[in-house]
ZAZAVEX-485080 format. One record per residue (C-alpha): residue in one letter; x negated, y, z negated; residue number from 1. Coordinates in steps of 0.1 Angstrom, whole numbers, plus 5000, padded with zeros to 4 digits. Example, Ala and Ser with C-alpha at 12.3 -4.5 7.8 and 13.67 -1.06 7.14 Angstrom:
2
type = a&x = 4877&y = 4955&z = 4922&seq = 1
type = s&x = 4863&y = 4989&z = 4929&seq = 2
// end
This chain:
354
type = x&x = 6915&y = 1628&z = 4378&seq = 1
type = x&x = 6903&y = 1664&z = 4368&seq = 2
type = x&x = 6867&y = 1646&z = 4365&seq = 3
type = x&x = 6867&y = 1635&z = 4400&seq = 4
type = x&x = 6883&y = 1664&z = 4417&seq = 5
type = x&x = 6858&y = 1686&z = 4401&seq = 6
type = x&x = 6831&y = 1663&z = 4411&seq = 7
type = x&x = 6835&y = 1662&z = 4443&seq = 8
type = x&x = 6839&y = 1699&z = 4448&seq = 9
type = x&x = 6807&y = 1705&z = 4429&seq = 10
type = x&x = 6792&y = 1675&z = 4457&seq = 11
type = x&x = 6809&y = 1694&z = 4491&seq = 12
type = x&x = 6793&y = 1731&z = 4475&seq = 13
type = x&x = 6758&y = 1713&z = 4474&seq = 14
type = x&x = 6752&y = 1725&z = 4437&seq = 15
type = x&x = 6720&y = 1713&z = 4414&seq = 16
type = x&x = 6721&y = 1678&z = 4397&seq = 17
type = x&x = 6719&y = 1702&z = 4366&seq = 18
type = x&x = 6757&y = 1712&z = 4367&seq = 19
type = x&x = 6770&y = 1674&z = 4381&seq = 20
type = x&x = 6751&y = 1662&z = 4348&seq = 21
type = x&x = 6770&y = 1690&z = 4328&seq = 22
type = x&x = 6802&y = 1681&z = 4342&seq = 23
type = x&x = 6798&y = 1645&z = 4332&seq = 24
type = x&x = 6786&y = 1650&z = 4296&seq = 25
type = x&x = 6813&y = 1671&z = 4291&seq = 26
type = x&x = 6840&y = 1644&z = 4306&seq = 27
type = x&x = 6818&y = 1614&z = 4284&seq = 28
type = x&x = 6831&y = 1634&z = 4254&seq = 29
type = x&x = 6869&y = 1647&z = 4263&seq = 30
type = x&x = 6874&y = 1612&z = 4278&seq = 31
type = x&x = 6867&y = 1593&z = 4244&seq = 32
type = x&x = 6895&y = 1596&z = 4222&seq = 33
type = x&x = 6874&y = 1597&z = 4193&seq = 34
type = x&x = 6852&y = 1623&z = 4207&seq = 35
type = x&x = 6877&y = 1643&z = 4221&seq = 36
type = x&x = 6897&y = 1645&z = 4184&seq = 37
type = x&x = 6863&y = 1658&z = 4171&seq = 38
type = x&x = 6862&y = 1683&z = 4198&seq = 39
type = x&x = 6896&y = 1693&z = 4195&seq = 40
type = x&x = 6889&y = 1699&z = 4155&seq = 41
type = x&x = 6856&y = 1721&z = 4165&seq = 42
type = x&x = 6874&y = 1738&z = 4187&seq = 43
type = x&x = 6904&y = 1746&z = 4158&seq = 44
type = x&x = 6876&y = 1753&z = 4130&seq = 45
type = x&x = 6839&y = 1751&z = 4142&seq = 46
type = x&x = 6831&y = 1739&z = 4102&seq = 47
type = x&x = 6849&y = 1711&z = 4107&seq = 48
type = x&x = 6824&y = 1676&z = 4104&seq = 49
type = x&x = 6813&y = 1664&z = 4139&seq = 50
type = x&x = 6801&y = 1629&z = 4149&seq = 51
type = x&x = 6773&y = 1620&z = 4171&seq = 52
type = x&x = 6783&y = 1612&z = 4206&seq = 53
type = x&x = 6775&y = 1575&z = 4216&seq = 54
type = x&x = 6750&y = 1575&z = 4189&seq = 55
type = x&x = 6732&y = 1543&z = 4183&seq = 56
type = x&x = 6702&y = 1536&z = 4202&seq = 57
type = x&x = 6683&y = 1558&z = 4223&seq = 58
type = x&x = 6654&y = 1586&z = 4226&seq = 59
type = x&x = 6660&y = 1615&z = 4207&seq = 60
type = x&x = 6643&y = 1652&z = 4209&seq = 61
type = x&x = 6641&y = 1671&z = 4178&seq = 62
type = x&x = 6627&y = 1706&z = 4168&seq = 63
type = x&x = 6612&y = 1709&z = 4137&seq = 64
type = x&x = 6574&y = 1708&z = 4119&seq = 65
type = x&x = 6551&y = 1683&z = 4102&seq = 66
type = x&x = 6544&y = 1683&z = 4063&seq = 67
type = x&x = 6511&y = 1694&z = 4054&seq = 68
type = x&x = 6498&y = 1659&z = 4054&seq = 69
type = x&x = 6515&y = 1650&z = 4087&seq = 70
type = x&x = 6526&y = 1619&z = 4078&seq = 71
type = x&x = 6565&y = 1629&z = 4079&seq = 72
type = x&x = 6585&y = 1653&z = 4105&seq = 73
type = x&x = 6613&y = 1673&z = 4093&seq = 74
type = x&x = 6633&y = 1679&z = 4122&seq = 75
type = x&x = 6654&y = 1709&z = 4122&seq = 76
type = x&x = 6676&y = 1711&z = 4151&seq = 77
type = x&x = 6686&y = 1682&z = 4177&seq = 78
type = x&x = 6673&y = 1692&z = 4216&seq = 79
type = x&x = 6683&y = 1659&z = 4231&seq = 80
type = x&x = 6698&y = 1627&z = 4229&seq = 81
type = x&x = 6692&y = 1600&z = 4259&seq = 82
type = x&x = 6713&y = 1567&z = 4249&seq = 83
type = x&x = 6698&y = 1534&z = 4263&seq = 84
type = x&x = 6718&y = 1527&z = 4293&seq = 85
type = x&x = 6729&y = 1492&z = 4306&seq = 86
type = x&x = 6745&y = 1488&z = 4341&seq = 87
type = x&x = 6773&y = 1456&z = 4340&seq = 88
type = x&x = 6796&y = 1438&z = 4364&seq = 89
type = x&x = 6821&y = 1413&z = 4351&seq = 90
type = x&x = 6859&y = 1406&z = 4347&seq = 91
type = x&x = 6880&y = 1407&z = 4318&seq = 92
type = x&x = 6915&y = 1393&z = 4316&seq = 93
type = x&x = 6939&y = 1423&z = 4314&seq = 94
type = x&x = 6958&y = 1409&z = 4283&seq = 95
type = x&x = 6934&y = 1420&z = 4258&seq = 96
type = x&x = 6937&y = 1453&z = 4267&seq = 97
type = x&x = 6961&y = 1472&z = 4239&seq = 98
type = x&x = 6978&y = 1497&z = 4253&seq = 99
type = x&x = 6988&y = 1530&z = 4242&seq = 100
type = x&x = 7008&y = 1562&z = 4256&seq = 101
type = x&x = 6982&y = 1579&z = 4275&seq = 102
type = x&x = 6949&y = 1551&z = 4275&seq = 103
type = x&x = 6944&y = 1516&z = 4266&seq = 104
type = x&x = 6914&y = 1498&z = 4246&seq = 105
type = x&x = 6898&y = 1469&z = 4262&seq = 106
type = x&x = 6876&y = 1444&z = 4244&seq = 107
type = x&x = 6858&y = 1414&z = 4253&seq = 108
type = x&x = 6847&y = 1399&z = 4222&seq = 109
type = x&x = 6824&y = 1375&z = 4239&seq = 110
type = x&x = 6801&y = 1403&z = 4253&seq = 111
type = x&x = 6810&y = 1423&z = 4221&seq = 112
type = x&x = 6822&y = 1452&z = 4252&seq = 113
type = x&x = 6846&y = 1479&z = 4246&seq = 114
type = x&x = 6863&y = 1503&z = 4275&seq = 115
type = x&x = 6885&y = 1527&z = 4274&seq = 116
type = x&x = 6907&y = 1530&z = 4306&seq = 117
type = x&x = 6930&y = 1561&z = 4316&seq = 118
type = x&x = 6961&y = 1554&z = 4344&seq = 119
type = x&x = 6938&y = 1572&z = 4368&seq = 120
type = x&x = 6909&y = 1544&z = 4368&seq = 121
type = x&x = 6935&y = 1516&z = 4365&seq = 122
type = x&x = 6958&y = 1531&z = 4393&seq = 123
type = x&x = 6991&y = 1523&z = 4375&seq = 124
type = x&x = 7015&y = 1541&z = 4347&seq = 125
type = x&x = 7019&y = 1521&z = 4313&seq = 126
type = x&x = 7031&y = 1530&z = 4280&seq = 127
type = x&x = 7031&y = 1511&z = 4251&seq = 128
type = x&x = 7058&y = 1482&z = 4258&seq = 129
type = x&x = 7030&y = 1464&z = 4279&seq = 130
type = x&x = 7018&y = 1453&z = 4241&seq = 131
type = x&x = 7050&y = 1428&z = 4242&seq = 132
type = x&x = 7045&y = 1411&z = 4273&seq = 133
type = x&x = 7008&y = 1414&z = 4277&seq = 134
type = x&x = 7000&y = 1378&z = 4268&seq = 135
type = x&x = 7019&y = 1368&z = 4300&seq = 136
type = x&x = 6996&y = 1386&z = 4320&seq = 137
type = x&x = 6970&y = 1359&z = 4340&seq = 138
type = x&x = 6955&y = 1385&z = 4359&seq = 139
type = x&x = 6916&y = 1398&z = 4354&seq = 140
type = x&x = 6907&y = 1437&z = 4360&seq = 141
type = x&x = 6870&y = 1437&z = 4378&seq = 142
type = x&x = 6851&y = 1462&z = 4359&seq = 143
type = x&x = 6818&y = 1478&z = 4368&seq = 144
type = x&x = 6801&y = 1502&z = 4350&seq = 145
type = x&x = 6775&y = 1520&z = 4329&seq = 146
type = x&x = 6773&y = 1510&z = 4289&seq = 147
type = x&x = 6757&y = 1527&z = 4258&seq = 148
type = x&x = 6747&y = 1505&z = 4228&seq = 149
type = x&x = 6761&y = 1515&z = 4198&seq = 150
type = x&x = 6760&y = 1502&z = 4158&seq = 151
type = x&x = 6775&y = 1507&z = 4125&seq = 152
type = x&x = 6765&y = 1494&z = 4092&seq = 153
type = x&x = 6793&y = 1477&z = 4073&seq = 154
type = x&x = 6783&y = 1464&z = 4036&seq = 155
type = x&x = 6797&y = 1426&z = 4033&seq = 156
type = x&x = 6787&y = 1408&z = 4000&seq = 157
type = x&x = 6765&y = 1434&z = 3988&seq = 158
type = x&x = 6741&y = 1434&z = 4021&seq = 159
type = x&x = 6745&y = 1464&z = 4048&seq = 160
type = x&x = 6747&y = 1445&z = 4079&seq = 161
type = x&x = 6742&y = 1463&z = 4113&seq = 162
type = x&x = 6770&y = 1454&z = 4138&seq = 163
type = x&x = 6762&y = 1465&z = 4173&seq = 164
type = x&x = 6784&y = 1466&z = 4207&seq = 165
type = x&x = 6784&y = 1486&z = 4240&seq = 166
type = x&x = 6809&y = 1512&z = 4249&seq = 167
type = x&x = 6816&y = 1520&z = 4288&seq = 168
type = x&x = 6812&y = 1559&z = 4298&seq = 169
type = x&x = 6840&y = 1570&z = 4314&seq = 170
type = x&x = 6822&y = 1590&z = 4338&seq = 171
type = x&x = 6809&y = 1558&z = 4357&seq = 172
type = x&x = 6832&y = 1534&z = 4351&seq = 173
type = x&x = 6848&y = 1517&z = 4380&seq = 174
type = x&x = 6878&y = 1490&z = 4379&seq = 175
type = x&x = 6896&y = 1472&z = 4404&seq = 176
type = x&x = 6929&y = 1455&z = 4408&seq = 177
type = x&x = 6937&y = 1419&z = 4424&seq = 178
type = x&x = 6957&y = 1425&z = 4457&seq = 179
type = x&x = 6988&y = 1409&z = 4436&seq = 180
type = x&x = 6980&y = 1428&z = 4402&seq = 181
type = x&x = 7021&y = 1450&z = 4410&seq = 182
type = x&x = 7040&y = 1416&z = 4414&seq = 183
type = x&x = 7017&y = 1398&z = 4382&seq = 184
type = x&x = 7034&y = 1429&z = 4359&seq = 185
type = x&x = 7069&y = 1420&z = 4373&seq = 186
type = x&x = 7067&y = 1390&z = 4366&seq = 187
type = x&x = 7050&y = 1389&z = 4334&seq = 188
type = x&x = 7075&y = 1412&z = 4323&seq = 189
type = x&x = 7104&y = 1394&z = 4338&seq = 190
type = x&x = 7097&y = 1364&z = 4321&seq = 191
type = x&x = 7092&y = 1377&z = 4289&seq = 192
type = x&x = 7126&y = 1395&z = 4292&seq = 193
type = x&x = 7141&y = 1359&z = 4302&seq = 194
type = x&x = 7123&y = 1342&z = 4268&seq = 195
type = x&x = 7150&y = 1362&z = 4245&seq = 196
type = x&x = 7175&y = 1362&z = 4273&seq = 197
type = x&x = 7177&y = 1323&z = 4273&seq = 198
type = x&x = 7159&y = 1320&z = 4239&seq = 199
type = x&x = 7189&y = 1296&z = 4227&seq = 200
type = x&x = 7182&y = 1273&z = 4258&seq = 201
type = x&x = 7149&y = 1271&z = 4255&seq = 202
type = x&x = 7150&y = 1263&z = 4219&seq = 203
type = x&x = 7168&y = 1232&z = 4227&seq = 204
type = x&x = 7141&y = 1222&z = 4255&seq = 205
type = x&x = 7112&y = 1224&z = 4227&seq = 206
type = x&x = 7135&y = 1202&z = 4205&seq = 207
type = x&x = 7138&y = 1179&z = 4234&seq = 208
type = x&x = 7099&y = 1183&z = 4241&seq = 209
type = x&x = 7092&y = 1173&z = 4203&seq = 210
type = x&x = 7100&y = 1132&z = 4203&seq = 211
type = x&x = 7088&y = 1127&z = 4239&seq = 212
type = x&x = 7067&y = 1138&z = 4268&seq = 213
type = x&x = 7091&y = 1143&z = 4301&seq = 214
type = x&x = 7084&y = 1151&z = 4335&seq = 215
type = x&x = 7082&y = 1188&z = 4340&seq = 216
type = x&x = 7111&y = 1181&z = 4367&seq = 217
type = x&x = 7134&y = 1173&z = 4339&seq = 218
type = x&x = 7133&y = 1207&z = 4317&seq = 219
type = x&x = 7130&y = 1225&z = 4352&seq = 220
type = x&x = 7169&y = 1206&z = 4358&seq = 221
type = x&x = 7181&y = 1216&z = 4320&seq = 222
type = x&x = 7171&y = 1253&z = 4327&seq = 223
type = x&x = 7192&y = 1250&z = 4362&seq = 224
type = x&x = 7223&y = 1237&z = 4339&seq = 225
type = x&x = 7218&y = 1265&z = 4315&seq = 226
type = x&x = 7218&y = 1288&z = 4344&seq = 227
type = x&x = 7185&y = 1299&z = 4338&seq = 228
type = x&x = 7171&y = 1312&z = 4372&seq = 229
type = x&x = 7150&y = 1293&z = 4393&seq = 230
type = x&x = 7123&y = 1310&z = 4399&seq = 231
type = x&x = 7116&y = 1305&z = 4357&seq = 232
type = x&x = 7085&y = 1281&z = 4349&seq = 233
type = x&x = 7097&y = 1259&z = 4321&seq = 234
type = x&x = 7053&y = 1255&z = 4313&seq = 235
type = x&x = 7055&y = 1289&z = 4302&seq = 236
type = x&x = 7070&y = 1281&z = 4269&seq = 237
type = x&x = 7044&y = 1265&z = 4257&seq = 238
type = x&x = 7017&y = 1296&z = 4266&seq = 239
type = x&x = 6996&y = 1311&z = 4242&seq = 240
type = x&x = 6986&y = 1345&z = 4244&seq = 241
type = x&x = 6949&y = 1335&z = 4243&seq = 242
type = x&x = 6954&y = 1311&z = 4267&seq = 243
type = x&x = 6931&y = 1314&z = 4303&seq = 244
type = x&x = 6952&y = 1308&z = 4329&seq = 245
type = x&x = 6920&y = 1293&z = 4348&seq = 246
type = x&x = 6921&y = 1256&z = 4331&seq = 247
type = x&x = 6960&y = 1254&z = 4336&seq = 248
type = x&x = 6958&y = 1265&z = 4376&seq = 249
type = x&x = 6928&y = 1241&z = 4381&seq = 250
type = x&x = 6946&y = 1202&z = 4363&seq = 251
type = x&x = 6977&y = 1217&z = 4380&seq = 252
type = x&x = 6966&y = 1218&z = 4415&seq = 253
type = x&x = 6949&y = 1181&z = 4411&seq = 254
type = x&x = 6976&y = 1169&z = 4395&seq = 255
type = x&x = 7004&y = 1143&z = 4411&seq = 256
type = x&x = 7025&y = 1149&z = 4379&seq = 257
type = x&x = 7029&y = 1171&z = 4350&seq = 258
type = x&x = 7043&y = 1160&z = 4319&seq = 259
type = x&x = 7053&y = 1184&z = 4290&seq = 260
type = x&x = 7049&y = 1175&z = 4253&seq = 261
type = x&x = 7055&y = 1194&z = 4223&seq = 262
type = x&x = 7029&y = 1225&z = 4230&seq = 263
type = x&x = 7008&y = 1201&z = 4259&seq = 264
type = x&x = 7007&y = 1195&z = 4289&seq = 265
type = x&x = 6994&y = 1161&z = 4304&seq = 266
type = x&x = 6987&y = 1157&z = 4338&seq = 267
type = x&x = 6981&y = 1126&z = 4360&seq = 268
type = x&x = 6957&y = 1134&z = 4385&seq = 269
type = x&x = 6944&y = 1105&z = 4408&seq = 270
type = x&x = 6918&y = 1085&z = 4383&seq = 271
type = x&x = 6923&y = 1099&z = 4352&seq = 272
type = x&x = 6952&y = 1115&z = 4326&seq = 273
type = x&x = 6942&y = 1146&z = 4318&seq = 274
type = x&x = 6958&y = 1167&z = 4284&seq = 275
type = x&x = 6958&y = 1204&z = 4280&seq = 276
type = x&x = 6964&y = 1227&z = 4250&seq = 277
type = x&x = 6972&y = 1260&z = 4261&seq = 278
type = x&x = 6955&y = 1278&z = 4237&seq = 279
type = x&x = 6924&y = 1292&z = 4228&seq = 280
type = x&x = 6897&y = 1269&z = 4208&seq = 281
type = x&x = 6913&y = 1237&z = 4221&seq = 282
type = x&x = 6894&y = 1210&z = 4240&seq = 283
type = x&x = 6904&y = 1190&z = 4271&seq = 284
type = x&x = 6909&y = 1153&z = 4266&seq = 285
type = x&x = 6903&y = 1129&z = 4292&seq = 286
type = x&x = 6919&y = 1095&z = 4291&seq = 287
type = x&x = 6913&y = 1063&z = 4320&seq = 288
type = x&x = 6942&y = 1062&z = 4344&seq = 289
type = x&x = 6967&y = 1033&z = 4328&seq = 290
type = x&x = 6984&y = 1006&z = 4349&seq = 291
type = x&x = 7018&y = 1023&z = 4339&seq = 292
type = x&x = 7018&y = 1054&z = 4329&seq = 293
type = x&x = 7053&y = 1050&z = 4311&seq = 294
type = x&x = 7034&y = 1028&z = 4289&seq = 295
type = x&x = 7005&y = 1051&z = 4280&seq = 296
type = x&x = 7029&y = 1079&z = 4272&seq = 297
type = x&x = 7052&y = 1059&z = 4248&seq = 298
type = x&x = 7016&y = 1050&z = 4232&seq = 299
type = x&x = 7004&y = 1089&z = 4230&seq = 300
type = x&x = 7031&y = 1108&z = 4219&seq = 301
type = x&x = 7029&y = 1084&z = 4185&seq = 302
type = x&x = 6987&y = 1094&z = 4179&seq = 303
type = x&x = 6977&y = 1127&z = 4167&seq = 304
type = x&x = 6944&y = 1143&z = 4182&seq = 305
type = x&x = 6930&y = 1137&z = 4149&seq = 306
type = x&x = 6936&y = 1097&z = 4153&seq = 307
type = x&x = 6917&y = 1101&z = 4185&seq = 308
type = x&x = 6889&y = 1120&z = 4172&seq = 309
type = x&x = 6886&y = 1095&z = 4143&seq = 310
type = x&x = 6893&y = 1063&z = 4165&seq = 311
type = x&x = 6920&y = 1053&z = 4140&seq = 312
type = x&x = 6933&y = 1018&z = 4144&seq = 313
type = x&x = 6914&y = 1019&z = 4178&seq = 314
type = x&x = 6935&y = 1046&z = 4190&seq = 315
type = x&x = 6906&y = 1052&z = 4220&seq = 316
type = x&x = 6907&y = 1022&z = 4234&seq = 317
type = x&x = 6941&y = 1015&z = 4230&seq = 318
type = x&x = 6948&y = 1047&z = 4252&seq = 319
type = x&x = 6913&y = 1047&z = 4271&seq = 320
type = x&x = 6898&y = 1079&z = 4260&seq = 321
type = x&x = 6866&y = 1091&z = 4278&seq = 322
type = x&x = 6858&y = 1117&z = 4264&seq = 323
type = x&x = 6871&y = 1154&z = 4257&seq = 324
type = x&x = 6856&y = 1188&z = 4272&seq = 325
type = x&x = 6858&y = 1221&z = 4251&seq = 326
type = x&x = 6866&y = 1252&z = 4271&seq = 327
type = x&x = 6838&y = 1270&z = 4259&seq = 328
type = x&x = 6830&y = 1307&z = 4272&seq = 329
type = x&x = 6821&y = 1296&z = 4310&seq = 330
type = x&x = 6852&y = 1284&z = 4328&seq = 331
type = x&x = 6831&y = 1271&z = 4353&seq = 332
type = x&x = 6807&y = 1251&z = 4333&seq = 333
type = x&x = 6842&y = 1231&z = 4318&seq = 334
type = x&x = 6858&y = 1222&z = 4353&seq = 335
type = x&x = 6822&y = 1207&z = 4368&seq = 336
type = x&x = 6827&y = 1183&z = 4333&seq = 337
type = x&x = 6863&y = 1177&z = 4340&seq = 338
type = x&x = 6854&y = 1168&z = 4374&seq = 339
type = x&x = 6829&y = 1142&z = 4363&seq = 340
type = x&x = 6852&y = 1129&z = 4336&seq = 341
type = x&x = 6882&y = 1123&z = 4361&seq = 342
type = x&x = 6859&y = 1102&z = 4385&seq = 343
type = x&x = 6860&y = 1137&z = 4412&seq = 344
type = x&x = 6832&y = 1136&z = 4434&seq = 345
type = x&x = 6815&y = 1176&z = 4429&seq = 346
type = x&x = 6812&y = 1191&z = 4464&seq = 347
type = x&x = 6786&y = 1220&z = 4449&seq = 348
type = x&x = 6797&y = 1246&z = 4480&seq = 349
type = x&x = 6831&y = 1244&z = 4467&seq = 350
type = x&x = 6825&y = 1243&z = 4429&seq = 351
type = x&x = 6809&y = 1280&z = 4438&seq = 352
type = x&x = 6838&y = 1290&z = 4460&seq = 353
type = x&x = 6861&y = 1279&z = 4433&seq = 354
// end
């Protein structure tokens, strides 16, 4: 907040880009916990060993002189450092954020990213409790901003391998919330409070969710007669923290019913049964729509995923597997599949708008 308050005096006085760019290195290092330990240290003993900041990959100015046969530089003093910078736009799901008293860490592994948010850019107060409910969170943070490439060398089986990422300056780093981000932490939070509140009721659901698949209707009833509040989603207990929200919302909102089994969900959308792991890594399986769809359960809840993979005892046909679609990184590339697997004709405007 200090940053941006100073900024924008320095902006209404009409001072030189020279003290703006000043202002901004200094906040890139005091807004890097690492960086900023360093400088506290230098600032305590001016001996004390300092790191590079953002090094990694870049153009760097150094003053020094050539050996007599000018083939090598000795460089004596560092001038300059310019980092490559990369501008990026994309949206990360909030739950892989770890959060700590003052900042919180945010990776996406995919992108091999890594940003470090204060409460001022995410426009909220946390502490470090959020760690325990975090995997309830559905929501996505829209983050825009500029990125420096950085490496380390790590020694793994005798070999140095470099191991590169990005890292976000704080200084032009931008997030914004979803208009419903306040009521998504309320309810991520009361719903994790409910899990050990009611943990003995819903113990007795995933004992009842073992043998055979049920109508989501059914548990919803049990957690009425437990007095468990209504407004609790009995699909929640079978939630991973890994788990996009993104597959669930879109076999949910095609779906005429949803059945629950041990940690799946199965959904009968209008051509097709459809089975979802709520988990990361886990595929989508597609099955024909059966004449009676009693039948096909009583069938499926006695074949593992690993019969159906292998085809044991004609386990496909017998439940009329088409196929199966992995989740992969692009949510979008799975549903256009699902849709083509469940018979759904693909309307391309909407498959964007989606």
């Amino acid at each position: 907040m200090a940053f941006k308050l100073r900024d924008l005096e320095l902006r209404t006085e009409g001072v030189g880009h020279r003290e703006r760019v000043t202002l901004e290195r200094a906040f890139n290092i005091v807004g890097q916990p690492a960086l900023r330990a360093c400088y506290d240290a230098l600032l305590v003993d001016p001996e004390a060993p300092a790191v590079f900041p953002y090094g990694g990959f870049g153009a760097l100015i150094a003053a020094g002189e050539p050996s007599r046969d000018g083939e090598t530089f000795f460089a004596r003093r560092i001038l300059a450092f310019s980092p490559e910078l990369r501008r990026r736009r994309f949206h990360v799901p909030l739950h892989r954020c770890d959060f700590y008293d003052d900042r919180a860490l945010c990776r996406d592994m995919r992108r091999k990213l890594e940003l470090w948010l204060d409460q001022a850019a995410l426009h909220t107060i946390w502490d470090r409790t959020w760690n325990q409910w975090k995997h309830l969170l559905g929501t996505k943070i829209a983050v825009e901003g500029t990125f420096v490439q950085r490496g380390k060398y790590r020694k793994r089986q005798e070999q140095w391998d470099l191991v590169t990422w990005e890292t976000a300056l704080p200084s032009r780093l931008e997030v914004k919330l979803p208009p419903d981000f306040h009521l998504q932490i309320e309810s991520a939070k009361t719903t994790y409070h409910r899990f050990g509140q009611y943990s003995r009721a819903l113990d007795q659901i995933r004992l009842c969710l073992e043998h055979r698949a049920v109508e989501r209707e059914e548990p919803q009833r049990m957690c009425s007669e437990m007095r468990i509040p209504g407004d609790f989603d009995v699909a929640r207990i079978s939630w991973r923290p890994d788990y996009d929200p993104f597959f669930y919302r879109q076999l949910a909102r095609r779906a005429r019913r949803i059945y629950l089994f041990r940690d799946e969900y199965i959904f009968e959308v209008e051509k097709a049964v459809v089975v979802e792991t709520p988990q990361l890594g886990h595929a989508t399986y597609v099955f024909a729509k059966p004449e009676i769809m009693d039948s096909f359960l009583a069938l499926y809840t006695k074949i593992t995923k690993d019969d159906i993979r292998r085809n044991r005892n004609n386990a496909d046909e017998r439940l009329g597997f088409l196929g199966r679609v992995i989740h992969g990184t692009n949510p979008r590339v799975w549903l256009k599949e699902v849709r083509q697997r469940i018979g759904e004709g693909i309307d391309f405007a909407a498959a964007v708008a989606e």
